[in-house]
N, C-alpha and C positions, 0 to 999 in steps of 0.2 A: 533655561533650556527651551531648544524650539523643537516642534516636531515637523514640519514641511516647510518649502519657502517662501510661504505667506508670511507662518510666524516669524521666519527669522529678517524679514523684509520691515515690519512691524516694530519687530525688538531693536533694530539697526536705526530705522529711523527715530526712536526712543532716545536710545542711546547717544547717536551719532554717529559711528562706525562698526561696518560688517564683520570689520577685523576682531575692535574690541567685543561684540558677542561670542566670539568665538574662541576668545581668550577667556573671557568668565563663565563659557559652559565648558571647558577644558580643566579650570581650576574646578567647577561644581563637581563633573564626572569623574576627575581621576587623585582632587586632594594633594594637587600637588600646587606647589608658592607660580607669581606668574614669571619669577624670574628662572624658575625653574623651566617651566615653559618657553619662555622666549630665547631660552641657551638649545631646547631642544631643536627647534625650528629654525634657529641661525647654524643649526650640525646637518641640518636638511639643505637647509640652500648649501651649504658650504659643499653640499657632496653633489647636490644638480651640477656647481659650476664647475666643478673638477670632472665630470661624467662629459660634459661636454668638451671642456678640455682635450680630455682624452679620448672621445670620438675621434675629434676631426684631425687625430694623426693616423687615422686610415687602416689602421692592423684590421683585419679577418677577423673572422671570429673558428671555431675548434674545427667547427664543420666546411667552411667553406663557403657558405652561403650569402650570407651579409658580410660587411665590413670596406671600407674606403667610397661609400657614396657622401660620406659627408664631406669629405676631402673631396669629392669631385666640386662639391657646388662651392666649395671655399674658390676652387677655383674656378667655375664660372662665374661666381660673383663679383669676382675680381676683374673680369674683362667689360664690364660693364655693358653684357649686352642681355640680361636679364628682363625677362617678359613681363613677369608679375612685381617687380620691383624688388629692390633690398631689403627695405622692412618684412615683406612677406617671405622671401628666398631665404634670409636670413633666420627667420624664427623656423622654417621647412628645415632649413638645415642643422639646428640645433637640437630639434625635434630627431632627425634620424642619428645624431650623434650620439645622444644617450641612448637609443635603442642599439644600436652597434655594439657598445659597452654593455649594456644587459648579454647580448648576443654572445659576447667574451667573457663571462661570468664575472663582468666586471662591479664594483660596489654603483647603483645607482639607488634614485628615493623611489619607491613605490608612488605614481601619483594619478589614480588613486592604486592603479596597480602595476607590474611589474612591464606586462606587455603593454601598458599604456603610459609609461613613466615618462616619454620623452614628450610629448605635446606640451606640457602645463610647463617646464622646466624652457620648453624652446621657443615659447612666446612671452614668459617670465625675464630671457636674458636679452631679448629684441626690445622688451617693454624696457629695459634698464638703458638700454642705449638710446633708444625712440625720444622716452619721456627723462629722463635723467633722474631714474629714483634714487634718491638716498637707499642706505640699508638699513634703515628704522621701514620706510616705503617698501622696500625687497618682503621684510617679513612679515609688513602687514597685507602684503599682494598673497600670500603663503595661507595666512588666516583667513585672509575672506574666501580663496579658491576650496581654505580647506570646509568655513564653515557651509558653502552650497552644496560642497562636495558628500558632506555628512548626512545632508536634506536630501540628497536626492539616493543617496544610498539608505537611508530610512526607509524611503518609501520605494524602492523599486531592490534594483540590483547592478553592482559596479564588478560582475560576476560573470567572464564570457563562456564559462560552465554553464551558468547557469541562463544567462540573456543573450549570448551573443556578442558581440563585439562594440554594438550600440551603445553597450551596458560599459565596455571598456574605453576605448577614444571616444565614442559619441561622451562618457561620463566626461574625460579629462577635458577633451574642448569647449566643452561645455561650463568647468569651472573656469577653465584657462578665460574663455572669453568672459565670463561676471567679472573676473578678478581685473581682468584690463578695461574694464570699459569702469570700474572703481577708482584703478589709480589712474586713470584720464580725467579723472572728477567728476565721473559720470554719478549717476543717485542708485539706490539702490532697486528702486524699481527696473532702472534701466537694466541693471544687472540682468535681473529676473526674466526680464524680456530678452537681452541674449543669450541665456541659458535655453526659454523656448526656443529660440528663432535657431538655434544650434541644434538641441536633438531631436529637431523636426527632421534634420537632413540626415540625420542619424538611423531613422529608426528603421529595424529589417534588418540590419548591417550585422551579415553572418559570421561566428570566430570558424575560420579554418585552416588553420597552422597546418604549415606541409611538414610530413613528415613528425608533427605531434612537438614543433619546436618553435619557437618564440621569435621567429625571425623572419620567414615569409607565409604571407603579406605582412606580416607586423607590422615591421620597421616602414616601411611607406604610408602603412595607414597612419603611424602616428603624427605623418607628412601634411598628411591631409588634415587631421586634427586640427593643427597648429592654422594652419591657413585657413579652414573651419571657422576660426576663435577669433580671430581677426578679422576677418567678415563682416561676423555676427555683433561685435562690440563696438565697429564702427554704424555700422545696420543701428542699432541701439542707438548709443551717441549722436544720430541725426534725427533720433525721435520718433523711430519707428516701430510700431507697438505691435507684438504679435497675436493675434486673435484669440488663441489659445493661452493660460494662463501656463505657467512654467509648471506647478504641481500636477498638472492636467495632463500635459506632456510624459512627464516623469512617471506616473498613472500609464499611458498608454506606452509607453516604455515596457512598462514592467511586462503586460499584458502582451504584447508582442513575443518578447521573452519567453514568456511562458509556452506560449505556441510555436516557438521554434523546432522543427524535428532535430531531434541528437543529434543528427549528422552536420549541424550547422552550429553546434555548442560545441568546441572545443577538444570534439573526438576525433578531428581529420578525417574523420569517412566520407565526406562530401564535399560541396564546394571547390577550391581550387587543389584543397590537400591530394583529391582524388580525377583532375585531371592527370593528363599523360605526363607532363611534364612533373606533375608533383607524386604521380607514382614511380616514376623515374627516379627523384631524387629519394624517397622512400627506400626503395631495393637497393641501391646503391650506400647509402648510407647503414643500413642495416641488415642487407642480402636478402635473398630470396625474391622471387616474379614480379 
């Protein structure tokens, strides 16, 4: 068992994979066989790729608000006149596809949470095409995101009640990016380092759902995530080391967090909830001024 991502940096290089730490503190914590485990975590990817699937056929969602952006970039993509390239557009759009589908109360994985589900999953199916992971590769891309994911929610919060939104996509892109810059064959220091070099960009990053619902900003922030992640693990992968250590980070994470006024935790009183446009969509969705 590790307690920050020093140890689990430590226990990996021991070992030899981030993924398999993460599998024998699963069996420690929860007593359960690892084939037990590894049926669980093939029923998680199974549900990312079907979450995407069924994004990017465009339906709405109850409200009105999101739904058919992911279909728009399927088809920009397709014209090839994309700015940031396929690899990037591609994981942005897989990224907002499972956020659409949360949108629609549709089944997606929590990763690490609901309003941040789509980032890790939409740089996970770009990494499958990119790098050509087997699906032994898919679920130990799953393990490693899950075991930084666990570190840094140890030590801070993946909680945008409680931190902010930092705490939510700054969390997921943050594993998203360790876990790709692992299945590129990157080390796991490197990891370490794009998890800093990611929620350095993160931090501040206020939750304020319009209208007290899961879908704007959401869904584009988890846009950014993805692209975030990708960055950051190429950033890594060329050997660039962030001043800051990743626990350090994850530490000022918290602390930010903690100073955030309520109005920027997850209660819509502030930030974009309580512009004009988002008390607009408020009274109209629920009535009243």
């Amino acid at each position: 068992m590790f307690s920050n991502i020093k140890e689990l940096v430590e226990q990996a290089e021991q070992i030899g994979s981030v993924a398999e730490v993460a599998i024998l503190t699963e069996i420690e914590t929860t007593g359960r066989s690892r084939d037990e485990i590894m049926n669980m975590m093939d029923f998680n990817l199974k549900t990312m790729a079907k979450s995407i699937e069924r994004g990017r056929e465009g339906k709405k969602s109850l409200t009105g608000l999101t739904g058919g952006d992911a279909k728009k970039l399927d088809t920009y993509l397709q014209s090839g006149k994309s700015l940031s390239g396929n690899t990037m557009l591609s994981a942005v759009r897989n990224a907002i596809a499972v956020n659409e589908v949360n949108a629609q109360m549709g089944l997606i994985c929590a990763t690490p949470t609901a309003g941040s589900a789509g980032t890790l999953p939409g740089v996970l199916f770009e990494a499958v095409e990119k790098l050509e992971l087997t699906h032994q590769q898919q679920l130990e891309f799953l393990f490693t995101a899950a075991a930084f994911g666990l570190a840094i929610a140890n030590n801070s919060t993946i909680a945008g009640a409680e931190g902010g939104c930092q705490a939510e996509v700054g969390s997921a892109s943050a594993m998203a990016a360790a876990a790709l810059v692992v299945a590129a064959g990157g080390t796991a220091k490197q990891a370490a380092h794009a998890i800093s070099l990611t929620l350095q960009n993160f931090l501040g990053l206020i939750c304020d759902p319009v209208a007290g619902l899961v879908e704007v900003p959401c869904v584009h922030r988890n846009a950014l995530g993805a692209s975030q992640a990708l960055v950051s693990a190429d950033m890594a992968l060329a050997g660039i080391e962030s001043i800051f250590n990743a626990d350090e980070v994850v530490s000022v994470m918290y602390q930010v967090g903690r100073n955030l006024p309520a109005a920027y935790r997850e209660t819509a009183e502030g930030g974009l909830a309580q512009s004009p446009t988002g008390r607009e969509i408020m009274a109209r969705l629920y009535g009243g001024n």
